[in-house]
C-alpha positions in Angstrom: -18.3 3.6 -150.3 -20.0 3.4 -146.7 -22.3 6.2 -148.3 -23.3 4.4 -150.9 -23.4 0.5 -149.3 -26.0 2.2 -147.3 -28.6 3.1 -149.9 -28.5 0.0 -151.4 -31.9 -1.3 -151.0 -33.0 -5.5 -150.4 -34.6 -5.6 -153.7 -31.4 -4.0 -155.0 -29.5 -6.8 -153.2 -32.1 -9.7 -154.3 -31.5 -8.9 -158.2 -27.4 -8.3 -157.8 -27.4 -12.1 -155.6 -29.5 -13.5 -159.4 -26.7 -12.1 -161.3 -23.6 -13.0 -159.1 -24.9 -16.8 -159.2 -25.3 -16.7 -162.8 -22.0 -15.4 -163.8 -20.7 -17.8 -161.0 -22.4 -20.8 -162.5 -20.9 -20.2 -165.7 -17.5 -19.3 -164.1 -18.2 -23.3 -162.5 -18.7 -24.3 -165.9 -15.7 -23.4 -167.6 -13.6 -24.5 -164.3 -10.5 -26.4 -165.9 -8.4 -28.3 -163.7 -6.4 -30.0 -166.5 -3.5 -28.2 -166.4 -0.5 -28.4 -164.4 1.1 -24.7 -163.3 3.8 -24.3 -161.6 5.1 -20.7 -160.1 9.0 -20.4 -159.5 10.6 -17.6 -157.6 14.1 -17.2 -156.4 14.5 -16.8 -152.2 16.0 -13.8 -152.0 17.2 -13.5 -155.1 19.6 -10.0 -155.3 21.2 -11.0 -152.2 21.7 -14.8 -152.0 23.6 -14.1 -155.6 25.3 -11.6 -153.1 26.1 -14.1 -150.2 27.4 -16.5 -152.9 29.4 -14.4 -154.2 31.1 -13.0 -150.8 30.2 -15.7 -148.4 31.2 -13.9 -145.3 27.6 -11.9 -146.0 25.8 -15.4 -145.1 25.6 -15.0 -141.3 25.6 -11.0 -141.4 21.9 -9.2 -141.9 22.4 -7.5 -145.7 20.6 -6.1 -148.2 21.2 -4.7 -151.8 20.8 -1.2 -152.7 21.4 2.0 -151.1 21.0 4.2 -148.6 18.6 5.7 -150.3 16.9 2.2 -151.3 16.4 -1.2 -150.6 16.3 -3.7 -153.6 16.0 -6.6 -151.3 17.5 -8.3 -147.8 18.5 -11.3 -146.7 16.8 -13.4 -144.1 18.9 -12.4 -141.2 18.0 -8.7 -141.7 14.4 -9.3 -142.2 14.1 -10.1 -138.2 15.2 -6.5 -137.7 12.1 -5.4 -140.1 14.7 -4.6 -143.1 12.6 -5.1 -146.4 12.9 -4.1 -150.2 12.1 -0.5 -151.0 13.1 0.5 -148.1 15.1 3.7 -148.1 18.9 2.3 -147.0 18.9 4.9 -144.0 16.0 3.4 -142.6 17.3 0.0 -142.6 20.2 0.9 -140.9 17.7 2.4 -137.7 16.4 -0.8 -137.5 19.8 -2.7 -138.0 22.7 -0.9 -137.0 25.1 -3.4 -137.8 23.6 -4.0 -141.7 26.0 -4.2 -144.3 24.2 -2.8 -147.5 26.0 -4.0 -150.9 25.4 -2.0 -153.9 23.3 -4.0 -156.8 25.1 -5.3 -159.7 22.5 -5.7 -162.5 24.2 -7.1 -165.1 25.4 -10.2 -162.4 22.0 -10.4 -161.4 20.7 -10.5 -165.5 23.2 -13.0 -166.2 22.4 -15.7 -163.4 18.9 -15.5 -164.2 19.9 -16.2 -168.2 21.2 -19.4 -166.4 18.3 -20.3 -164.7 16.5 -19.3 -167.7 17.7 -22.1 -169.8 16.5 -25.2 -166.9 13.2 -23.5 -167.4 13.2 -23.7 -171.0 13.8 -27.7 -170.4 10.4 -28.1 -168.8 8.6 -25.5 -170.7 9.8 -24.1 -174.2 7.1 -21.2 -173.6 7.7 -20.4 -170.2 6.8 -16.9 -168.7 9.4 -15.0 -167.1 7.6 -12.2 -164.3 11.5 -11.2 -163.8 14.9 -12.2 -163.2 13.9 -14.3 -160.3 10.0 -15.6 -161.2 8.0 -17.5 -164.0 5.1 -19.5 -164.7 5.5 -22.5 -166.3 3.2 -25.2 -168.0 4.1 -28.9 -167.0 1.4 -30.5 -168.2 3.2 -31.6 -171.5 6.4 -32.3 -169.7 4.7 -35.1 -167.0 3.0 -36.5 -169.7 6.0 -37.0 -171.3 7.8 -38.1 -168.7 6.0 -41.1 -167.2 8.0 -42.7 -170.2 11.3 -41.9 -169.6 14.0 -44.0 -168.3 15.7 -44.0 -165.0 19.0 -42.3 -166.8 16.7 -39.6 -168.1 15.7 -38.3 -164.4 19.1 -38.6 -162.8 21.5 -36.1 -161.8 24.5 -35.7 -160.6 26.1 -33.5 -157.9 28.4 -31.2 -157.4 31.4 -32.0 -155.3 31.0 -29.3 -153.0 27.7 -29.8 -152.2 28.3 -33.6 -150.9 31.0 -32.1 -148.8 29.1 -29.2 -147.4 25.6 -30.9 -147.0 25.2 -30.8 -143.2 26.0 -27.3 -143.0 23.8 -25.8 -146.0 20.9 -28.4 -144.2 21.2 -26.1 -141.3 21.1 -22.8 -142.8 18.4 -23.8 -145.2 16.4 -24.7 -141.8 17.1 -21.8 -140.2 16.4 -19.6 -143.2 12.7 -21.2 -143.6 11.8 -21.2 -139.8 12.6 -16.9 -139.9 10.6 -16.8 -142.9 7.6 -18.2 -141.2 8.1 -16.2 -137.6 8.7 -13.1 -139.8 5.1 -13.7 -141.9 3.1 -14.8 -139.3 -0.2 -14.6 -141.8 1.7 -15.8 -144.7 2.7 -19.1 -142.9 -0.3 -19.4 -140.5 -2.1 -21.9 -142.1 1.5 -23.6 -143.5 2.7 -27.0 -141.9 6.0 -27.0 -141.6 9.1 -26.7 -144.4 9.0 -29.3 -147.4 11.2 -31.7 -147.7 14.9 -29.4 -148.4 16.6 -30.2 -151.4 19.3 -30.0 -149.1 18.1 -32.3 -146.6 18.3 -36.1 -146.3 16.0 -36.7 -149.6 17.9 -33.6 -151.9 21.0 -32.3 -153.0 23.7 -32.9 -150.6 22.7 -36.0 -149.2 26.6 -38.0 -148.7 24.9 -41.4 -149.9 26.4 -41.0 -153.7 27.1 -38.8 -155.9 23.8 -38.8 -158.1 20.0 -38.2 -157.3 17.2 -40.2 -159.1 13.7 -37.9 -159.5 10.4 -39.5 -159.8 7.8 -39.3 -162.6 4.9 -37.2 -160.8 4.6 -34.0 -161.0 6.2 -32.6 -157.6 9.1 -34.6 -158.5 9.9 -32.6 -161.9 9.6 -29.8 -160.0 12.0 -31.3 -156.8 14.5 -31.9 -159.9 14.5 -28.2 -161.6 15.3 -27.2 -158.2 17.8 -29.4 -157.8 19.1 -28.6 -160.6 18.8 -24.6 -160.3 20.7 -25.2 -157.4 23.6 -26.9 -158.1 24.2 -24.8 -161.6 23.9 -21.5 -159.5 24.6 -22.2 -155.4 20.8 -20.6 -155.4 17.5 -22.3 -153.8 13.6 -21.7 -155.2 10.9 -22.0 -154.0 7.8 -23.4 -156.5 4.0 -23.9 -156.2 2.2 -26.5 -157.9 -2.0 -26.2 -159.1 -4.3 -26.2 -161.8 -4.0 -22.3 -162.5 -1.5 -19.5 -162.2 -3.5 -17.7 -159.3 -2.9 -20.7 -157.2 0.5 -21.6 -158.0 1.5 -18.3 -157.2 0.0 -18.6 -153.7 1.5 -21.8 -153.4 4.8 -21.1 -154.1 4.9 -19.0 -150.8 3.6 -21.7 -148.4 7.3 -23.4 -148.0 9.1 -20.3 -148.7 12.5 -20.8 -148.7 13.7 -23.7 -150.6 10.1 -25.3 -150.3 7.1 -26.0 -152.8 3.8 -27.0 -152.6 1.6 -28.8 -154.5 -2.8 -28.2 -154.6 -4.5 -31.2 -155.8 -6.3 -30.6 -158.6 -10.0 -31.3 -157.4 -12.8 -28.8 -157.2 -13.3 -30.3 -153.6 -9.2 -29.0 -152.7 -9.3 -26.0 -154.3 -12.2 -24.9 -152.5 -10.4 -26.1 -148.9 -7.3 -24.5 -149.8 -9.1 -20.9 -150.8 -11.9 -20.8 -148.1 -9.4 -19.1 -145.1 -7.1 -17.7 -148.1 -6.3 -14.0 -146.7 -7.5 -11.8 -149.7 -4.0 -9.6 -149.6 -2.4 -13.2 -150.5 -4.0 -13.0 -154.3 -2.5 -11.2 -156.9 -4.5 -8.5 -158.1 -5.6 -7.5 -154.7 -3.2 -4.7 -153.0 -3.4 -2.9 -150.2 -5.8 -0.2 -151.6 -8.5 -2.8 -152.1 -7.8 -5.0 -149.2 -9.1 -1.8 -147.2 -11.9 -1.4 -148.9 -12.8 -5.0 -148.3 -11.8 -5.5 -144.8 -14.3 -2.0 -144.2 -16.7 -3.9 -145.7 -16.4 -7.0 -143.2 -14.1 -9.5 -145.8 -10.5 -10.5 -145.2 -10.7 -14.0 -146.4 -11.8 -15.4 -149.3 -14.5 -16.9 -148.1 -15.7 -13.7 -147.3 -16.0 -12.8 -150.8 -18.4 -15.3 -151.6 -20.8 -14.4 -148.7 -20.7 -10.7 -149.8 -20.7 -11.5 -153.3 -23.9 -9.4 -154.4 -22.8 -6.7 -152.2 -19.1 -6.6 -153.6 -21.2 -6.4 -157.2 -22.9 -2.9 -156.7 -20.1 -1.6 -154.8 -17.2 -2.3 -157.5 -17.2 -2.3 -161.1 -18.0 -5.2 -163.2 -14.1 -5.7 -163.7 -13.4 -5.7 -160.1 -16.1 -8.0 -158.8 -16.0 -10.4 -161.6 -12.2 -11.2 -160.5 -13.6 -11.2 -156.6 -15.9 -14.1 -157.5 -12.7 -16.0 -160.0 -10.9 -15.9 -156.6 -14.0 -16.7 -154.2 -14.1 -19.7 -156.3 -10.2 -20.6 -156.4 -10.1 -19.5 -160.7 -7.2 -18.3 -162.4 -5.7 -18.3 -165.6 -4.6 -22.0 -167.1 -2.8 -20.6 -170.0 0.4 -19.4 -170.0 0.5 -16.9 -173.1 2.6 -17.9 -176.0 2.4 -15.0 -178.0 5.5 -12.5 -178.4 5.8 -9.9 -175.6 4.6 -6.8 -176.4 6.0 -4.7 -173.6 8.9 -4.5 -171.7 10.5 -2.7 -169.0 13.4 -2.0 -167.4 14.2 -0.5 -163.3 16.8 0.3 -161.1 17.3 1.6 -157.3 19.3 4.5 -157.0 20.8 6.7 -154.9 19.6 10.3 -154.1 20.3 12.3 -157.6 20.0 16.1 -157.3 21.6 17.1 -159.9 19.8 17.2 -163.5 22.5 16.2 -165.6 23.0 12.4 -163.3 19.4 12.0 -163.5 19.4 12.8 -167.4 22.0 10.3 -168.0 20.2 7.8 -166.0 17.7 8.1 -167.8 19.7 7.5 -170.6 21.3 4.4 -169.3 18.2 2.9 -168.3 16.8 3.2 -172.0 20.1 2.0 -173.7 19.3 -1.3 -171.7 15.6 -1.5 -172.3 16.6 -0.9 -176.4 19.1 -3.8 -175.8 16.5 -6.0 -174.3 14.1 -4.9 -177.0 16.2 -5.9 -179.6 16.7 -9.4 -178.2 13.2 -10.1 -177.6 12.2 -9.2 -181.3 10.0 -5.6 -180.2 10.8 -3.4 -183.2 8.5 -0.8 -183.2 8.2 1.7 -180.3 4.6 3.3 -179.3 5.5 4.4 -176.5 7.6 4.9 -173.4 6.6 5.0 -169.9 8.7 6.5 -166.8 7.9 5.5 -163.6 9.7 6.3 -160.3 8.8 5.5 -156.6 10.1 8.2 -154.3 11.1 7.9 -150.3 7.2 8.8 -149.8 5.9 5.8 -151.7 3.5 7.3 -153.9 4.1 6.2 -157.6 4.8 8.7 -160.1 4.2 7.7 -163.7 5.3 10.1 -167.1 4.2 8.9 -170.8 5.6 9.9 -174.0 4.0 9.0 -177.1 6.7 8.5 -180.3 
Protein backbone atom coordinates (compact mmCIF):
# COMPACT_ATOMS: atom_id res chain seq x y z
CA UNK A 1 0.00 0.00 0.00
CA UNK A 2 3.19 2.27 0.74
CA UNK A 3 4.06 1.12 -2.93
CA UNK A 4 1.27 2.20 -4.33
CA UNK A 5 0.51 5.62 -2.08
CA UNK A 6 3.72 6.55 -3.59
CA UNK A 7 2.79 6.65 -7.27
CA UNK A 8 -0.03 8.43 -6.86
CA UNK A 9 0.43 11.50 -8.72
CA UNK A 10 -1.09 15.44 -7.59
CA UNK A 11 -3.34 15.44 -10.51
CA UNK A 12 -4.36 11.93 -9.38
CA UNK A 13 -4.98 13.51 -5.94
CA UNK A 14 -6.70 16.82 -7.37
CA UNK A 15 -9.57 14.62 -9.32
CA UNK A 16 -9.99 11.89 -6.21
CA UNK A 17 -10.40 15.38 -3.56
CA UNK A 18 -13.61 16.39 -6.65
CA UNK A 19 -15.07 13.12 -6.08
CA UNK A 20 -14.68 12.64 -2.25
CA UNK A 21 -16.46 16.17 -1.79
CA UNK A 22 -19.17 15.25 -4.11
CA UNK A 23 -20.14 12.01 -2.61
CA UNK A 24 -19.61 13.85 0.81
CA UNK A 25 -22.04 16.62 -0.15
CA UNK A 26 -24.59 14.28 -0.99
CA UNK A 27 -23.77 12.09 2.17
CA UNK A 28 -24.47 15.94 3.94
CA UNK A 29 -27.64 15.90 2.16
CA UNK A 30 -29.31 12.90 3.14
CA UNK A 31 -27.91 13.52 6.97
CA UNK A 32 -31.02 12.54 9.19
CA UNK A 33 -30.94 13.38 12.62
CA UNK A 34 -34.55 12.57 13.29
CA UNK A 35 -34.31 9.51 14.92
CA UNK A 36 -33.65 8.47 18.26
CA UNK A 37 -31.23 5.15 18.60
CA UNK A 38 -30.36 3.84 21.43
CA UNK A 39 -27.60 0.80 21.82
CA UNK A 40 -27.95 -1.58 24.93
CA UNK A 41 -25.37 -3.93 26.06
CA UNK A 42 -25.18 -6.03 29.21
CA UNK A 43 -21.76 -5.24 31.60
CA UNK A 44 -20.29 -8.30 31.72
CA UNK A 45 -22.92 -10.22 30.81
CA UNK A 46 -21.82 -14.26 31.15
CA UNK A 47 -20.37 -13.45 34.38
CA UNK A 48 -22.46 -10.97 36.36
CA UNK A 49 -25.36 -13.73 35.62
CA UNK A 50 -22.51 -15.79 37.23
CA UNK A 51 -21.84 -13.51 40.35
CA UNK A 52 -25.65 -13.33 40.84
CA UNK A 53 -26.04 -16.52 40.89
CA UNK A 54 -23.04 -17.47 43.38
CA UNK A 55 -22.44 -14.21 45.07
CA UNK A 56 -19.27 -15.18 46.76
CA UNK A 57 -17.75 -14.71 42.90
CA UNK A 58 -18.43 -10.80 43.40
CA UNK A 59 -15.18 -9.76 45.07
CA UNK A 60 -13.05 -12.72 43.48
CA UNK A 61 -11.44 -12.01 39.70
CA UNK A 62 -13.61 -14.75 37.45
CA UNK A 63 -14.33 -15.54 34.20
CA UNK A 64 -16.56 -18.04 32.22
CA UNK A 65 -15.19 -20.65 30.12
CA UNK A 66 -12.29 -22.86 30.10
CA UNK A 67 -9.01 -23.50 30.35
CA UNK A 68 -8.86 -23.66 27.01
CA UNK A 69 -11.09 -20.39 26.55
CA UNK A 70 -12.29 -17.34 27.89
CA UNK A 71 -16.07 -16.36 27.10
CA UNK A 72 -15.78 -13.37 29.30
CA UNK A 73 -14.42 -11.86 32.89
CA UNK A 74 -15.46 -9.96 35.46
CA UNK A 75 -14.08 -6.58 36.35
CA UNK A 76 -11.84 -7.65 39.07
CA UNK A 77 -9.92 -10.00 36.65
CA UNK A 78 -9.72 -7.54 33.94
CA UNK A 79 -6.88 -5.52 36.22
CA UNK A 80 -4.78 -8.71 35.91
CA UNK A 81 -5.26 -8.39 31.85
CA UNK A 82 -7.89 -11.47 31.85
CA UNK A 83 -10.18 -10.85 28.74
CA UNK A 84 -12.70 -12.98 26.57
CA UNK A 85 -11.06 -15.46 24.17
CA UNK A 86 -8.54 -15.80 26.06
CA UNK A 87 -7.25 -19.44 26.37
CA UNK A 88 -8.26 -20.37 30.31
CA UNK A 89 -4.44 -21.25 30.92
CA UNK A 90 -3.39 -17.98 30.10
CA UNK A 91 -5.64 -16.26 32.31
CA UNK A 92 -4.59 -18.14 35.03
CA UNK A 93 -0.59 -16.74 34.31
CA UNK A 94 -1.80 -13.60 34.71
CA UNK A 95 -4.23 -14.33 37.70
CA UNK A 96 -3.17 -17.06 39.75
CA UNK A 97 -5.82 -16.93 42.06
CA UNK A 98 -8.87 -16.85 39.14
CA UNK A 99 -11.69 -18.89 39.60
CA UNK A 100 -12.93 -19.92 35.97
CA UNK A 101 -16.75 -21.06 36.01
CA UNK A 102 -17.84 -23.19 33.25
CA UNK A 103 -20.62 -21.35 30.88
CA UNK A 104 -24.14 -22.43 31.17
CA UNK A 105 -25.83 -21.43 27.83
CA UNK A 106 -29.11 -22.23 28.28
CA UNK A 107 -29.03 -19.79 31.86
CA UNK A 108 -27.51 -17.28 29.84
CA UNK A 109 -30.37 -17.77 26.74
CA UNK A 110 -33.00 -17.58 29.25
CA UNK A 111 -32.10 -14.28 31.15
CA UNK A 112 -31.63 -12.58 27.95
CA UNK A 113 -35.49 -13.89 26.90
CA UNK A 114 -36.16 -11.70 30.11
CA UNK A 115 -34.49 -8.83 29.13
CA UNK A 116 -35.83 -9.35 25.81
CA UNK A 117 -39.38 -8.70 26.71
CA UNK A 118 -38.51 -4.80 28.45
CA UNK A 119 -37.05 -4.22 25.06
CA UNK A 120 -40.00 -5.23 23.31
CA UNK A 121 -41.87 -2.47 25.55
CA UNK A 122 -39.99 0.39 24.03
CA UNK A 123 -39.48 -1.00 20.63
CA UNK A 124 -41.79 -3.89 19.20
CA UNK A 125 -38.96 -4.20 16.30
CA UNK A 126 -36.02 -4.13 18.21
CA UNK A 127 -32.69 -5.74 17.02
CA UNK A 128 -31.04 -8.12 19.09
CA UNK A 129 -26.84 -8.25 18.17
CA UNK A 130 -26.92 -11.20 21.04
CA UNK A 131 -27.90 -12.28 24.23
CA UNK A 132 -26.55 -9.26 25.90
CA UNK A 133 -26.95 -6.23 22.99
CA UNK A 134 -29.62 -4.49 20.68
CA UNK A 135 -30.45 -1.51 18.86
CA UNK A 136 -33.54 -0.04 19.49
CA UNK A 137 -35.79 2.80 17.93
CA UNK A 138 -37.19 5.31 20.50
CA UNK A 139 -38.32 7.73 18.49
CA UNK A 140 -42.05 6.43 18.48
CA UNK A 141 -41.89 5.62 22.16
CA UNK A 142 -40.87 9.48 23.32
CA UNK A 143 -43.29 10.67 21.21
CA UNK A 144 -45.67 8.75 22.76
CA UNK A 145 -44.67 9.31 25.98
CA UNK A 146 -44.73 13.12 26.52
CA UNK A 147 -48.56 12.13 27.11
CA UNK A 148 -48.46 9.73 29.57
CA UNK A 149 -49.40 10.14 33.09
CA UNK A 150 -47.26 10.09 36.15
CA UNK A 151 -48.60 6.26 37.01
CA UNK A 152 -47.48 5.28 33.54
CA UNK A 153 -43.63 6.10 34.29
CA UNK A 154 -43.42 4.80 37.84
CA UNK A 155 -41.90 1.82 39.20
CA UNK A 156 -41.54 0.05 41.94
CA UNK A 157 -38.63 -1.69 43.75
CA UNK A 158 -37.60 -4.56 44.88
CA UNK A 159 -37.19 -5.14 48.54
CA UNK A 160 -33.80 -6.17 48.42
CA UNK A 161 -32.57 -3.55 46.52
CA UNK A 162 -33.75 -0.68 49.12
CA UNK A 163 -32.02 -2.71 51.73
CA UNK A 164 -28.82 -3.27 49.98
CA UNK A 165 -28.55 0.18 48.15
CA UNK A 166 -25.32 1.49 49.86
CA UNK A 167 -23.49 -1.55 49.20
CA UNK A 168 -24.44 -2.20 45.36
CA UNK A 169 -23.65 1.98 45.14
CA UNK A 170 -20.13 1.09 46.02
CA UNK A 171 -19.50 -1.83 43.92
CA UNK A 172 -21.22 -0.20 40.98
CA UNK A 173 -18.47 2.70 41.62
CA UNK A 174 -15.73 0.68 41.86
CA UNK A 175 -16.76 -1.47 38.86
CA UNK A 176 -16.90 1.77 36.56
CA UNK A 177 -13.71 3.55 37.92
CA UNK A 178 -11.64 -0.15 36.77
CA UNK A 179 -13.37 0.07 33.59
CA UNK A 180 -11.99 3.41 32.82
CA UNK A 181 -8.23 2.73 34.34
CA UNK A 182 -8.33 -0.60 32.37
CA UNK A 183 -9.31 1.35 28.78
CA UNK A 184 -7.39 4.17 29.06
CA UNK A 185 -8.36 5.26 25.22
CA UNK A 186 -11.82 4.04 25.59
CA UNK A 187 -12.49 6.42 28.54
CA UNK A 188 -9.97 9.19 27.71
CA UNK A 189 -12.12 11.66 26.48
CA UNK A 190 -15.14 10.31 29.09
CA UNK A 191 -16.09 12.62 32.11
CA UNK A 192 -16.78 10.73 34.80
CA UNK A 193 -19.62 7.81 35.53
CA UNK A 194 -23.35 8.84 34.81
CA UNK A 195 -25.57 9.11 37.23
CA UNK A 196 -25.85 5.03 38.84
CA UNK A 197 -29.10 3.69 38.73
CA UNK A 198 -27.89 2.66 41.94
CA UNK A 199 -26.89 5.85 43.27
CA UNK A 200 -28.85 8.57 45.09
CA UNK A 201 -31.17 9.37 41.78
CA UNK A 202 -31.77 5.21 40.81
CA UNK A 203 -32.76 2.08 42.02
CA UNK A 204 -31.87 1.64 45.54
CA UNK A 205 -32.26 4.94 46.78
CA UNK A 206 -34.01 4.25 50.72
CA UNK A 207 -36.36 7.42 50.11
CA UNK A 208 -39.56 5.05 49.06
CA UNK A 209 -40.24 2.28 47.58
CA UNK A 210 -41.11 3.57 43.89
CA UNK A 211 -39.10 5.63 41.30
CA UNK A 212 -40.84 8.25 38.97
CA UNK A 213 -38.92 8.51 35.23
CA UNK A 214 -39.20 11.62 33.25
CA UNK A 215 -40.62 12.13 29.66
CA UNK A 216 -37.14 12.88 27.63
CA UNK A 217 -35.52 10.62 26.11
CA UNK A 218 -32.51 9.73 28.60
CA UNK A 219 -35.10 9.20 31.06
CA UNK A 220 -36.84 6.13 29.08
CA UNK A 221 -33.77 4.81 28.73
CA UNK A 222 -32.73 5.56 32.89
CA UNK A 223 -36.16 3.47 33.27
CA UNK A 224 -35.46 0.31 30.97
CA UNK A 225 -32.41 0.10 32.97
CA UNK A 226 -34.04 0.30 35.94
CA UNK A 227 -36.21 -1.91 35.13
CA UNK A 228 -33.61 -4.57 33.56
CA UNK A 229 -32.12 -4.36 36.70
CA UNK A 230 -34.49 -5.12 39.19
CA UNK A 231 -36.24 -8.06 36.99
CA UNK A 232 -32.64 -9.66 36.60
CA UNK A 233 -30.02 -8.34 39.57
CA UNK A 234 -28.04 -7.18 36.13
CA UNK A 235 -26.88 -3.50 35.14
CA UNK A 236 -26.57 -2.07 31.21
CA UNK A 237 -25.06 0.22 29.93
CA UNK A 238 -26.98 2.32 26.83
CA UNK A 239 -26.00 5.04 24.29
CA UNK A 240 -28.30 7.55 22.99
CA UNK A 241 -27.87 9.40 19.14
CA UNK A 242 -29.37 9.98 15.88
CA UNK A 243 -27.86 6.71 14.33
CA UNK A 244 -26.74 3.25 15.33
CA UNK A 245 -22.91 3.99 14.52
CA UNK A 246 -23.07 6.51 17.38
CA UNK A 247 -25.18 4.91 19.79
CA UNK A 248 -23.01 2.11 19.73
CA UNK A 249 -20.00 4.35 20.59
CA UNK A 250 -21.86 5.91 23.08
CA UNK A 251 -23.00 3.12 24.90
CA UNK A 252 -19.20 2.58 25.98
CA UNK A 253 -18.52 6.13 27.29
CA UNK A 254 -20.13 5.26 30.91
CA UNK A 255 -19.45 1.66 30.74
CA UNK A 256 -20.66 0.00 33.52
CA UNK A 257 -24.11 0.89 34.53
CA UNK A 258 -23.74 4.35 32.57
CA UNK A 259 -25.29 5.81 29.31
CA UNK A 260 -24.78 8.57 27.23
CA UNK A 261 -26.67 10.65 25.28
CA UNK A 262 -25.22 12.80 21.65
CA UNK A 263 -27.40 15.67 20.91
CA UNK A 264 -28.72 15.38 17.83
CA UNK A 265 -27.23 18.47 15.94
CA UNK A 266 -24.93 18.40 13.01
CA UNK A 267 -22.73 20.95 15.16
CA UNK A 268 -22.49 17.85 18.16
CA UNK A 269 -21.98 15.17 16.13
CA UNK A 270 -19.15 16.62 14.48
CA UNK A 271 -17.51 17.56 18.13
CA UNK A 272 -18.20 14.29 19.38
CA UNK A 273 -16.50 12.39 16.15
CA UNK A 274 -13.51 14.85 15.47
CA UNK A 275 -10.88 13.03 18.28
CA UNK A 276 -13.12 9.67 17.89
CA UNK A 277 -10.18 6.87 17.81
CA UNK A 278 -10.99 5.10 14.43
CA UNK A 279 -10.62 1.38 16.29
CA UNK A 280 -13.82 2.74 18.36
CA UNK A 281 -16.25 2.43 15.07
CA UNK A 282 -17.73 -0.68 14.12
CA UNK A 283 -16.57 -1.83 10.98
CA UNK A 284 -13.04 -0.73 11.55
CA UNK A 285 -10.84 -3.84 13.16
CA UNK A 286 -7.58 -4.14 13.79
CA UNK A 287 -6.58 -5.08 10.21
CA UNK A 288 -7.68 -1.72 8.94
CA UNK A 289 -6.74 0.40 11.87
CA UNK A 290 -3.04 -0.59 10.71
CA UNK A 291 -3.42 0.23 7.52
CA UNK A 292 -4.70 3.70 8.59
CA UNK A 293 -2.47 4.52 11.34
CA UNK A 294 0.62 3.59 8.45
CA UNK A 295 -0.92 5.96 6.62
CA UNK A 296 -0.82 8.87 9.33
CA UNK A 297 -4.88 8.59 10.66
CA UNK A 298 -5.90 7.32 14.10
CA UNK A 299 -8.76 9.61 14.61
CA UNK A 300 -11.53 10.34 12.79
CA UNK A 301 -10.65 13.46 11.99
CA UNK A 302 -7.92 12.11 10.21
CA UNK A 303 -10.10 10.54 7.83
CA UNK A 304 -11.53 13.57 6.58
CA UNK A 305 -8.04 15.26 6.01
CA UNK A 306 -6.86 12.15 4.03
CA UNK A 307 -10.06 11.63 2.47
CA UNK A 308 -8.92 11.69 -1.35
CA UNK A 309 -5.97 9.63 -0.42
CA UNK A 310 -8.04 6.98 1.66
CA UNK A 311 -10.18 6.89 -1.96
CA UNK A 312 -7.30 5.54 -4.34
CA UNK A 313 -5.88 3.46 -1.69
CA UNK A 314 -9.25 1.37 -0.70
CA UNK A 315 -12.00 0.25 -2.59
CA UNK A 316 -15.11 2.26 -3.22
CA UNK A 317 -16.80 0.09 -0.37
CA UNK A 318 -14.18 0.86 2.15
CA UNK A 319 -13.70 4.53 1.60
CA UNK A 320 -17.23 5.45 1.14
CA UNK A 321 -17.90 4.06 4.89
CA UNK A 322 -14.46 6.15 5.93
CA UNK A 323 -16.13 9.34 4.80
CA UNK A 324 -20.05 7.99 6.65
CA UNK A 325 -17.78 7.98 9.76
CA UNK A 326 -15.42 11.15 9.01
CA UNK A 327 -18.85 12.76 9.00
CA UNK A 328 -20.48 11.05 12.24
CA UNK A 329 -23.20 8.86 9.57
CA UNK A 330 -24.62 5.71 10.39
CA UNK A 331 -27.58 3.84 9.82
CA UNK A 332 -31.10 5.39 11.29
CA UNK A 333 -33.13 2.40 10.56
CA UNK A 334 -33.38 -0.43 12.49
CA UNK A 335 -34.37 -3.29 9.97
CA UNK A 336 -37.82 -4.74 10.41
CA UNK A 337 -37.70 -7.40 8.02
CA UNK A 338 -37.53 -11.18 9.14
CA UNK A 339 -33.96 -12.38 9.86
CA UNK A 340 -32.51 -14.22 7.35
CA UNK A 341 -29.54 -15.76 9.09
CA UNK A 342 -28.72 -17.00 12.28
CA UNK A 343 -26.04 -18.51 14.21
CA UNK A 344 -25.16 -20.25 16.98
CA UNK A 345 -21.30 -20.58 19.19
CA UNK A 346 -19.87 -21.99 22.05
CA UNK A 347 -16.32 -22.10 23.90
CA UNK A 348 -15.05 -25.27 24.44
CA UNK A 349 -12.53 -27.19 25.78
CA UNK A 350 -9.59 -28.79 23.97
CA UNK A 351 -11.41 -31.85 21.87
CA UNK A 352 -8.99 -34.30 20.35
CA UNK A 353 -10.91 -36.92 19.76
CA UNK A 354 -13.18 -37.00 16.47
CA UNK A 355 -16.12 -38.47 17.76
CA UNK A 356 -16.56 -35.32 20.77
CA UNK A 357 -15.93 -32.93 18.20
CA UNK A 358 -18.58 -34.74 15.72
CA UNK A 359 -21.14 -34.57 18.40
CA UNK A 360 -20.48 -31.03 19.06
CA UNK A 361 -21.06 -30.37 16.06
CA UNK A 362 -24.15 -31.96 16.31
CA UNK A 363 -25.26 -30.32 19.42
CA UNK A 364 -24.45 -26.99 18.27
CA UNK A 365 -26.83 -27.57 15.09
CA UNK A 366 -29.71 -29.20 17.10
CA UNK A 367 -29.79 -25.63 18.78
CA UNK A 368 -29.35 -23.48 15.82
CA UNK A 369 -32.50 -25.74 14.12
CA UNK A 370 -34.31 -24.98 17.47
CA UNK A 371 -33.66 -21.36 17.16
CA UNK A 372 -34.48 -21.50 13.51
CA UNK A 373 -37.69 -22.84 14.12
CA UNK A 374 -38.65 -20.17 16.55
CA UNK A 375 -37.67 -17.30 14.45
CA UNK A 376 -39.77 -18.52 11.40
CA UNK A 377 -36.31 -19.55 8.90
CA UNK A 378 -37.66 -22.56 7.12
CA UNK A 379 -35.58 -23.14 4.41
CA UNK A 380 -31.86 -23.85 4.72
CA UNK A 381 -29.14 -22.62 1.98
CA UNK A 382 -26.59 -23.08 3.73
CA UNK A 383 -24.45 -23.74 6.73
CA UNK A 384 -21.40 -22.12 7.75
CA UNK A 385 -18.68 -23.46 10.49
CA UNK A 386 -16.51 -21.25 11.93
CA UNK A 387 -13.99 -21.89 14.80
CA UNK A 388 -11.26 -19.62 16.39
CA UNK A 389 -8.36 -21.68 17.51
CA UNK A 390 -5.63 -20.81 20.52
CA UNK A 391 -3.69 -19.00 17.53
CA UNK A 392 -6.48 -16.52 16.64
CA UNK A 393 -6.69 -16.91 13.16
CA UNK A 394 -10.42 -17.65 12.01
CA UNK A 395 -11.17 -20.64 10.24
CA UNK A 396 -14.39 -20.67 8.22
CA UNK A 397 -15.99 -24.20 6.37
CA UNK A 398 -19.29 -23.77 4.04
CA UNK A 399 -21.64 -26.42 2.94
CA UNK A 400 -24.15 -25.73 0.49
CA UNK A 401 -27.65 -27.95 1.00
Amino acid sequence: MMLQKARVTEQQLKKAQAQVEKVAAALEKSRDLSRVIVHVDMDAFYAAVEMRDCPELKDKPMAVGSMSMLSTSNYHARKYGVRAAMPGFIAKKLCPNLVIVPANFDKYRAVSGEIREIFADYDPHFQPMSLDEAYLDFTEHVEQRQHWPESARTHRFRARDIAAGETKTELSQEAATEERDLSPVLFEDSPGSSPSLMGPEGVCAPGGDVEVFGTSVEEAVREMRFRIEQKTMLTASAGIAPNMMLAKVCSDKNKPNGQCRLPSTREAVMDFIQNLPVRKVCGIGKVSEKMLNALGVSTCSHLSQKMAMLSLLFSETAWHHFLEVSLGQGSTYIPRYKRKSMSTERTFKELSKAEEQLSLCKELCEDLADDMRKGGLKVLISVVLTFKPVSVHICCIRRLS
